[in-house]
Every structure is written in C-alpha cells, then in structure tokens.
ZAPA-55409 format. One record per residue (C-alpha): residue in three letters; chain; x negated, y negated, z. Coordinates in steps of 0.2 Angstrom, whole numbers. Each point is the difference from the previous one (the first is absolute). Example, Ala and Ser with C-alpha at 12.3 -4.5 7.8 and 13.67 -1.06 7.14 Angstrom:
<atoms>
- type,mol,x,y,z
- Ala,A,-62,22,39;
- Ser,A,-6,-17,-3;
</atoms>
This chain:
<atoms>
- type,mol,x,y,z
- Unk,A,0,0,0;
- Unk,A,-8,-18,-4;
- Unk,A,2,-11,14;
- Unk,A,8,-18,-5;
- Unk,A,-5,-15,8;
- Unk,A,17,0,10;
- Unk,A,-4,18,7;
- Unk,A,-17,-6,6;
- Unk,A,7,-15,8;
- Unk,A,13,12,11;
- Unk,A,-14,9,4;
- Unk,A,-11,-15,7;
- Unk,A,16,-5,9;
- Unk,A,4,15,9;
- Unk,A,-19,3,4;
- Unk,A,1,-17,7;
- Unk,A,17,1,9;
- Unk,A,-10,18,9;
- Unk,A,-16,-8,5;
- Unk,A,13,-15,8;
- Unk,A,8,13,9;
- Unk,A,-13,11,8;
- Unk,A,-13,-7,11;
- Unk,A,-16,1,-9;
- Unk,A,-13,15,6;
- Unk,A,-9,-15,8;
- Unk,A,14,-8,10;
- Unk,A,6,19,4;
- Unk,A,-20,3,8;
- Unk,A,1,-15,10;
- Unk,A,0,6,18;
- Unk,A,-5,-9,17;
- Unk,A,-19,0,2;
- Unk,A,-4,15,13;
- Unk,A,-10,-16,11;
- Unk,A,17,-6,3;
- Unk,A,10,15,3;
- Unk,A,-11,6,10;
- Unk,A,0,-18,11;
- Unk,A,20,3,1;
- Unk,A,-2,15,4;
- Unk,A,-10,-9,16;
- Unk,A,13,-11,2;
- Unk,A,14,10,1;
- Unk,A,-9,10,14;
- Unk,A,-4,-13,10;
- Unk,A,20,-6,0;
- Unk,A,15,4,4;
- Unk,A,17,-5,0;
- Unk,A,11,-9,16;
- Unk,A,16,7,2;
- Unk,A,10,-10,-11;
- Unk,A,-12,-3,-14;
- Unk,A,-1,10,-15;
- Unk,A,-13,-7,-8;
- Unk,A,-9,14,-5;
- Unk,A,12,12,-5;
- Unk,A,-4,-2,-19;
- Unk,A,-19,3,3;
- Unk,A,-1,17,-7;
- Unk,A,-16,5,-6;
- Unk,A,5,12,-13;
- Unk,A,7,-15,-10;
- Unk,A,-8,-15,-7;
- Unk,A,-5,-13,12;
- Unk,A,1,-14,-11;
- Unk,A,17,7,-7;
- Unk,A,10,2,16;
- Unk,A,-9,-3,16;
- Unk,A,8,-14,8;
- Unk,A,-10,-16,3;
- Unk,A,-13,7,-13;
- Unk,A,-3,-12,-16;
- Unk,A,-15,6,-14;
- Unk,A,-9,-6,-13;
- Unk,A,-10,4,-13;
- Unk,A,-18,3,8;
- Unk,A,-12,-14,-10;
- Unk,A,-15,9,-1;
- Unk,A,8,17,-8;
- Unk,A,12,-8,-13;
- Unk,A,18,10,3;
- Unk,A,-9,16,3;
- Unk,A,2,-3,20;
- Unk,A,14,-11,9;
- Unk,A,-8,-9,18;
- Unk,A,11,-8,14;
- Unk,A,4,-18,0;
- Unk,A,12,-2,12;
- Unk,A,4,9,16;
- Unk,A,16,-4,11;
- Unk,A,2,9,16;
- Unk,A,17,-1,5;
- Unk,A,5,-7,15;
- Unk,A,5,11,14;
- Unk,A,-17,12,1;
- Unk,A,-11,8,14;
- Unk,A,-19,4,2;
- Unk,A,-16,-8,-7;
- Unk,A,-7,-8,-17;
- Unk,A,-11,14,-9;
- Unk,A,-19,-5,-4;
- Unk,A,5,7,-15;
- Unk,A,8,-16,-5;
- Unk,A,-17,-6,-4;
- Unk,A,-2,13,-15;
- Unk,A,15,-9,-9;
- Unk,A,-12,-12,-9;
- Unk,A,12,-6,-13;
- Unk,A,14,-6,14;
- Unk,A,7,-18,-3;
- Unk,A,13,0,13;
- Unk,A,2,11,17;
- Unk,A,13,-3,11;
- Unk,A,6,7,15;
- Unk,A,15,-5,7;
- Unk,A,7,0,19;
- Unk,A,-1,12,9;
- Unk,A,-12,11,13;
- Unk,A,-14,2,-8;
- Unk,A,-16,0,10;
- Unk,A,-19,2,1;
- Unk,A,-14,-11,-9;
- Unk,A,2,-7,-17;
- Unk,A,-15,8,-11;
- Unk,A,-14,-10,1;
- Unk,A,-6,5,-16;
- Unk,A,18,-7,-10;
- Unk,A,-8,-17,-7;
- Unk,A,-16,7,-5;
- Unk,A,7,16,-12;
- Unk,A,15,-10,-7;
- Unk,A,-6,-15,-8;
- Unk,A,16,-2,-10;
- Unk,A,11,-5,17;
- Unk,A,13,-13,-3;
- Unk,A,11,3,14;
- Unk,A,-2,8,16;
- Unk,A,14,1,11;
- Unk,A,-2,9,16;
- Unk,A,13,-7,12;
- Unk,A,12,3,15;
- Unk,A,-9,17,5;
- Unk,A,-13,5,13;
- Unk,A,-13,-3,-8;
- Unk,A,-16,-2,12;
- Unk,A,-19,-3,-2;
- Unk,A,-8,-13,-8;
- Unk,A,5,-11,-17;
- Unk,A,-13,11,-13;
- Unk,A,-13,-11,-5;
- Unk,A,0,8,-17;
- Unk,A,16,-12,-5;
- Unk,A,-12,-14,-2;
- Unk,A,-5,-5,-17;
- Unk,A,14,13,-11;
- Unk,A,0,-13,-16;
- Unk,A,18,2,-2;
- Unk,A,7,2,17;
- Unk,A,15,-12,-1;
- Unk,A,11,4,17;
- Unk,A,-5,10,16;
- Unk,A,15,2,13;
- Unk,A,-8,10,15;
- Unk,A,12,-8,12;
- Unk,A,9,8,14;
- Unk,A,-12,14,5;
- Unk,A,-12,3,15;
- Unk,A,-16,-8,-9;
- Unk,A,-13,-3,10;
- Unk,A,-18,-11,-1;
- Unk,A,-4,-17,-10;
- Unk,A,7,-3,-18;
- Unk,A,-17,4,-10;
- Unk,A,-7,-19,-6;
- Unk,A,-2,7,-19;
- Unk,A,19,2,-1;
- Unk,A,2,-18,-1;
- Unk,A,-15,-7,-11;
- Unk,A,0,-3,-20;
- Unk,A,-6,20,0;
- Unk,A,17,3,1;
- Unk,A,8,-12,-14;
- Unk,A,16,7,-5;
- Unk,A,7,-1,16;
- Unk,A,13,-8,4;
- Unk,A,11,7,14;
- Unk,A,-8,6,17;
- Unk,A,14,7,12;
- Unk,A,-9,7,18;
- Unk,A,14,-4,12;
- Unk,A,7,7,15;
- Unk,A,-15,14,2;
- Unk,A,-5,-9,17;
- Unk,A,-17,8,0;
- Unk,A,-7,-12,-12;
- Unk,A,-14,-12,10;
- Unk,A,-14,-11,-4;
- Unk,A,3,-15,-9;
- Unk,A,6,-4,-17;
- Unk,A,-13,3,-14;
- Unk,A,-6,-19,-4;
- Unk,A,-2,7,-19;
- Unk,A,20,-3,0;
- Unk,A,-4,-18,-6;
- Unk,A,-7,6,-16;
- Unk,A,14,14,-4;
- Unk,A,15,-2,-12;
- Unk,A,13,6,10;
- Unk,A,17,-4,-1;
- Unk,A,8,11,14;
- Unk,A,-8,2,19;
- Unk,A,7,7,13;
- Unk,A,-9,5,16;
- Unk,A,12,-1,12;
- Unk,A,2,10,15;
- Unk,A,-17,5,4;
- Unk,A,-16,-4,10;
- Unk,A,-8,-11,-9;
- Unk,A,-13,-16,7;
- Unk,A,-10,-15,-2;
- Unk,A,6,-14,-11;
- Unk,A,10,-1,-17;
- Unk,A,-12,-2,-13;
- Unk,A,5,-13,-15;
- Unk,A,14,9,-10;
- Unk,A,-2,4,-18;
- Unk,A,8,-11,-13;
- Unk,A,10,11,-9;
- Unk,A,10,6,16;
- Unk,A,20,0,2;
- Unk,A,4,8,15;
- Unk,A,-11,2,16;
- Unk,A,5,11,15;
- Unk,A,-12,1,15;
- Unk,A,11,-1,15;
- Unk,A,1,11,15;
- Unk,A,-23,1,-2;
- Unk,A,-10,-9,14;
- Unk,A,-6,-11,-14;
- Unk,A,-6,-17,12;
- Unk,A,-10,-17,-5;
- Unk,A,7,-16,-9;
- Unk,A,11,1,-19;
- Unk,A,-8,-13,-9;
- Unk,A,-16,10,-9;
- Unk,A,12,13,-7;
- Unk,A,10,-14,-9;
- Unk,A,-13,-13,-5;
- Unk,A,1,4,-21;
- Unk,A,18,-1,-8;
- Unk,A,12,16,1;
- Unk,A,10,-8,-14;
- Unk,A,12,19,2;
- Unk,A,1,5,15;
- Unk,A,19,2,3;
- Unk,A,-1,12,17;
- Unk,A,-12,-4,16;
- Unk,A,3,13,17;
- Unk,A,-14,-7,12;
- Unk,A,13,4,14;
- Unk,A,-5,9,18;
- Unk,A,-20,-5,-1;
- Unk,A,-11,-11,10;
- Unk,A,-2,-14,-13;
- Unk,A,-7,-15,10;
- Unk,A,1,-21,-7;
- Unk,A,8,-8,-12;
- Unk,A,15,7,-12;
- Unk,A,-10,-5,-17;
- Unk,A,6,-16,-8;
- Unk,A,-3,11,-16;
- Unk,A,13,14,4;
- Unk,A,15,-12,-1;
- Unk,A,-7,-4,-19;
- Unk,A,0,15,-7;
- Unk,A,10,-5,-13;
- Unk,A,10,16,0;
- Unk,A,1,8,17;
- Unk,A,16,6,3;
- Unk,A,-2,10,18;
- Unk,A,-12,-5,14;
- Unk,A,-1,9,15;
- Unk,A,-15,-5,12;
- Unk,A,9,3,17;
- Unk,A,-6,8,18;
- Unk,A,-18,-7,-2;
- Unk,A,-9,-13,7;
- Unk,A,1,-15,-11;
- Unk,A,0,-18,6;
- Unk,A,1,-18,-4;
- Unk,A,13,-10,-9;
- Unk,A,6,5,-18;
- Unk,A,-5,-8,-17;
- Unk,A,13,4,-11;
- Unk,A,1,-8,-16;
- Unk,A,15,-3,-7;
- Unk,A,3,14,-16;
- Unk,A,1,-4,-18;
- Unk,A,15,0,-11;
- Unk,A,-7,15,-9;
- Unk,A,-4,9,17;
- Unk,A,14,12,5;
- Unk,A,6,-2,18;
- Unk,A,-7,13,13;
- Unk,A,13,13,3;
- Unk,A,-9,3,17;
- Unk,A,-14,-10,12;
- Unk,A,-2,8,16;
- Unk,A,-13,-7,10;
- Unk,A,9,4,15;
- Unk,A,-11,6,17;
- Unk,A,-14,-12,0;
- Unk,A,-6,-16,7;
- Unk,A,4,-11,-14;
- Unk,A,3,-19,8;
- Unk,A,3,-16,-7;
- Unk,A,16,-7,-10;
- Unk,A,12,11,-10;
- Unk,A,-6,-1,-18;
- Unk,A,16,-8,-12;
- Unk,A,-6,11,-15;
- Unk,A,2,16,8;
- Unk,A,18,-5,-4;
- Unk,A,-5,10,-16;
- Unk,A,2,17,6;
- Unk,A,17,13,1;
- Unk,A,-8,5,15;
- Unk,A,-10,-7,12;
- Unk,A,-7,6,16;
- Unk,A,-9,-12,14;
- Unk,A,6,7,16;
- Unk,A,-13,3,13;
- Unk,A,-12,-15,0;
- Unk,A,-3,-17,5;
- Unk,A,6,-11,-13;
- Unk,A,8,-17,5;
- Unk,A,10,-14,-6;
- Unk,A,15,-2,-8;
- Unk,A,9,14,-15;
- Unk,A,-3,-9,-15;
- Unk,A,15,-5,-9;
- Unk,A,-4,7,-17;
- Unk,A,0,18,11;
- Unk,A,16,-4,7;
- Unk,A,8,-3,-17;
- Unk,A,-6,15,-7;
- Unk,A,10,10,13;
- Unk,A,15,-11,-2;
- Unk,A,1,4,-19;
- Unk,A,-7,19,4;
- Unk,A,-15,-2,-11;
- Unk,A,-7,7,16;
- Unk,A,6,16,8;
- Unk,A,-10,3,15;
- Unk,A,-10,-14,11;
- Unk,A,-4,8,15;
- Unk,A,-10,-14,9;
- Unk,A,2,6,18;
- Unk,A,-13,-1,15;
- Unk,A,-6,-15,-7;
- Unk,A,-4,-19,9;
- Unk,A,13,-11,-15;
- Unk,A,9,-13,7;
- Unk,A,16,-1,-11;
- Unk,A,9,7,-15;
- Unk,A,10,-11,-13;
- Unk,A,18,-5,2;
- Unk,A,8,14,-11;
- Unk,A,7,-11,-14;
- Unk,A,12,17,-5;
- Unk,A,5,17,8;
- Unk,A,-15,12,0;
- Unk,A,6,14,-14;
- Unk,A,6,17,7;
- Unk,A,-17,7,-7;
- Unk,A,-12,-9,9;
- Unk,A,-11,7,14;
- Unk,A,-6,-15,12;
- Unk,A,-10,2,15;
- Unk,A,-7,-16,10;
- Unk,A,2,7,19;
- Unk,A,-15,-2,13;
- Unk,A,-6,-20,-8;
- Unk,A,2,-15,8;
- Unk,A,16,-10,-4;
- Unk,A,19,6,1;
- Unk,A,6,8,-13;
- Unk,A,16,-2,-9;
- Unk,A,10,17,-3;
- Unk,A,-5,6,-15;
- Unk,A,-20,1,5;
- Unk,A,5,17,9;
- Unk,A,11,8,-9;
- Unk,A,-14,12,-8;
- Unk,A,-11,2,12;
- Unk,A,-4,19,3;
- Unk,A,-1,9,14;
- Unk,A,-19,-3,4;
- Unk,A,3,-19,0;
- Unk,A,5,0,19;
- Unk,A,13,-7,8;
- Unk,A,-5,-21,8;
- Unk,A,6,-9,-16;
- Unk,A,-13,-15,5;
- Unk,A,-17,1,7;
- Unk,A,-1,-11,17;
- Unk,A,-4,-16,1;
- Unk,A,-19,2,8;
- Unk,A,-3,10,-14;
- Unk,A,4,-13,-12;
- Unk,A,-7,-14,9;
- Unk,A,-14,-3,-11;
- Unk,A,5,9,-16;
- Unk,A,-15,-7,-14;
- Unk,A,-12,13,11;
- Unk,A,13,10,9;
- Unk,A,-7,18,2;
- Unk,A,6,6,15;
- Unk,A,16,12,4;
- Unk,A,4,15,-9;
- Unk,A,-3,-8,-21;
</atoms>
C-alpha cells in the first residue's frame, strides 16, 4: 500500500497524541533521591503523632514521597537533570511529638522547613545552616525546642525569614546572625523562649530587617541603634535597661510597630520616636523613663497612633496637646502635672479618641465638656489633683482605686510633686 501524505499525517498525529499521554521513560524513572528518603526515613522515626493529629498517616513508604506524603514538595534535583527529584520544601504538621532528626542536615536541596506547634523537643541540629545553603525559610516555632540558636544559620545567602519563637532556647543570639553575612534577611522572630540572655548583637544596626521580635525573654544591656529598614520591633518583657536615644538617632522612616514595654529603659522618651512619620502603636510602659515629654505635633500625611501607652513610669511635666493624635492613649501612673489640654479634651468629646486613661497622675483640671462624652469612650482621670466632673470616672478600671482625687498635701506643690502613690 503507498502511503499518501494524509496517511502519514494521521500517523504523526496519533504518535504525537501517545507520547502526550504517557509520561515519558524519563519522567516515569524520576524517583526521590535515596539521600532523601533515607533522611525521612529519619524523620519519621524520630516523630510521632499527638492524639488528635493525623499528620502522618499518608507517609507510607512503599509509595512515592514526593507524590503523596503530606507536607512533602519536590523538585527536579539541579545537578542530575530529571534523572533524580530532591526535597524543597518540608511542612511538619502541627500537632507532633519527639525530636528534629540530624538527618535533616542531609536534605541539601531544602528551601523551606517548617514545623508547626506542637511538642516537639530536643536541640535543633547544629549542623542545619552549614549543609543547606539554599534555606529561605526556617520556621521552628511554638514547640519545645531547647539548646542554643545554631550558629550555622549565620551567613545562608538566601535566608529570608527565621521564626524560632516560642520554644525553650537557651544562650545569646550568635552576633553573625545579624551582620551584612546574612543579607537576605529580613524577618527575625526569637520571642517568648525566655532563655535567651546577653545583650542584643550591635551588628543589628547594619541588617536589613524588616520584622523583629524578641520579646519575652532574657535579654540585657542597652538597645543598639535600630536598622533602617525596620517596621515592627518587639522587645518587651527582656531586662533590656540604659537610655532610648542611641537606638533612634538615624531616621526609621517605616517603622509602624514599637513594643519596648516591661523593661528597665532609663531618661528621656526620644523626641525622635514621636516623628516617625508612620508609627501607628507605641508601647513603652512599666519602665523607668523620666522627664517631661517632647511631642511634636504630627503631620497631615502622618496617620494617628491607634495606641501610646507610656503608662508606669515617671514621666513629669505638662500633658503634651499633640498626644491628642492617638485612638488610644495611656499616661496613667506618673507624675505629670498641669492642666488636660484642650485639644485632648475635644478629641474625646467628638470620639476621635477611645481610651485616655490618665489616672495616678499630679494634673490639675480637665476641660469643661463642651458635649456629652460618646457612649464609646473609655475616660480615666481618678487619683490627680483637681475635682473631677462625672464623666472623668466613668472608665476607669478596676485597678484605678477608689479616692477620686489625690489629697491636698500631695498636690501642694504639683510642678515637682513626686510624692504619694504616682
């Protein structure tokens, strides 16, 4: 039979249609790389599942890992063409027992390894940073972790986020993890561990974070200058001590979020906090800080602060008008003196303000209400030195105490009162 070009071209066509629906023999050989089985292998040993948690019921090894294992994404191995398939991203789910494999450290091609809550304990493997280079995300958090911060995590060229927070880690953060060795990173979480001392690495000045947190742990000394590039800052509940004003000397033109709560910051509040041009929640409460405040008046372009809380010191001097800015706003429990501005009054009157709890302070008087204070308002001004009309107790909580006004020989000198209870 002579074949016509029409019969060839049916042909081609169905050979085509063939090859499209059968894997070819390459993509059929691809298998997990035996390095990486074997490391789950590891892994799987060394945890188990909480009642409750299912996690690794579809971890059967007599199927494909990268096919069907839960928490187990693959790619094609760089090095070896399609020929072998590598591990880039492992997702322990949440809800698991027991202790990270050193076996972890053979997965050399990971991207992303995250382990989510739950009651896994025992050291992280110190080894981790040194054997995979390709890290971008490390997430380790709300476990048991304990030991110390691997050292080996300083310097991976693309590490972008490492959350290590709410574990038992122990020691000082290693000073490399901060410096331009490590210059991808941009969010650093180390909270709530409570083991972590010494002070903070002065090498955070030259890092391009945009995301720290390092609250609720043991940390000392004073706050270095603050990177640049940074948005949000947590370093409450630490013993952090010594005066504000070197961490904010350069610009911080983003920072929307400062925690420096339940320390032992000494001086001055910073002139320069107030400026940040787009501060939306400061919180520098329960420390020592001092003096009168310097609080520029905000910017048209400046949003208002949704919360300042700079309750719990021994702040002194006048009530600053501009503060009439924030939603929030928090003084109680220092020594300030004079009269409520009148711009704050208003903001409560209209409910641009929510909350102004300005209780256990020396101020002398509070605005004639030019209107009924809104429903929504919160307003404390118990324990100062004047007499207050009705609405100055109506929010007052619970820890407010009961004298309305502070007695008169604690007010008798109120531009340096400091004794009583303020």
């Amino acid at each position: 039979m002579v074949s016509t070009p029409s019969t060839l071209l049916h042909v081609f066509l169905l050979l085509l249609l063939l090859l499209q629906s059968h894997p070819s023999q390459q993509q059929q050989s691809s298998s997990l790389s035996p390095t990486d089985k074997a490391a789950l292998l590891d892994v799987r040993s060394n945890l188990r599942d909480l009642p409750g948690s299912n996690f690794f019921s579809t971890w059967d090894f007599t199927d494909d890992p990268c096919a069907t294992f839960a928490g187990v994404v693959c790619s094609p191995d760089d090095q070896h063409g399609n020929q072998s398939l590598r591990i880039s991203v492992l997702t322990l789910g949440t809800g698991l027992a027991g202790s990270l494999s050193p076996s972890l450290a053979n997965l050399t091609a990971l991207t992303d390894l995250v382990v989510n809550p739950g009651r896994i304990s025992g050291p992280i493997p110190p080894d981790i940073g040194a054997r995979l280079r390709r890290l971008r995300c490390v997430s380790i958090s709300n476990n048991l972790i304990s030991g110390s911060i691997p050292v080996s995590l300083a310097g991976l060229p693309d590490l972008h986020t490492l959350d290590l927070g709410q574990n038992k880690l122990r020691g000082p953060i290693p000073p490399l993890l901060l410096l331009p060795s490590s210059p991808s990173l941009k969010v650093l979480i180390l909270a709530a561990n409570g083991g972590l001392n010494g002070e903070v690495p002065p090498g955070i000045s030259a890092a391009q974070l945009l995301h720290l947190d390092l609250r609720g742990n043991s940390l000392t000394g004073a706050l270095p200058p603050l990177p640049s590039t940074l948005r949000y800052l947590s370093a409450s509940a630490n013993a952090l001590s010594g005066p504000l004003d070197a961490a904010f000397a350069k610009p911080l033109p983003d920072l929307a979020f400062l925690d420096l709560s339940m320390n032992a910051f000494t001086g001055r509040v910073p002139p320069a906090i107030f400026a940040l041009p787009r501060l939306s929640s400061l919180l520098i409460q329960r420390n020592n800080l001092s003096g009168p405040l310097a609080v520029p008046r905000r910017g048209e372009a400046s949003p208002s602060w949704a919360v300042v809380d700079l309750s719990h010191n021994r702040l002194s001097g006048e009530f600053p008008a501009a503060l009439a800015a924030a939603e929030s706003l928090y003084l109680n429990n220092n020594q300030l003196t004079g009269a409520v501005p009148e711009e704050v009054a208003r903001s409560l009157y209209m409910g641009s303000m929510a909350t102004l709890y300005a209780q256990h302070n020396y101020l002398t008087s509070f605005p004639a209400p030019p209107l009924p204070l809104p429903d929504s308002v919160a307003l404390c001004l118990s324990h100062n030195c004047m007499s207050l009309p009705s609405a100055a107790t109506i929010g007052c909580p619970a820890s407010a105490g009961t004298p309305p006004s502070r007695p008169p020989w604690q007010c008798s000198n109120t531009t340096t009162a400091t004794s009583g209870d303020g």
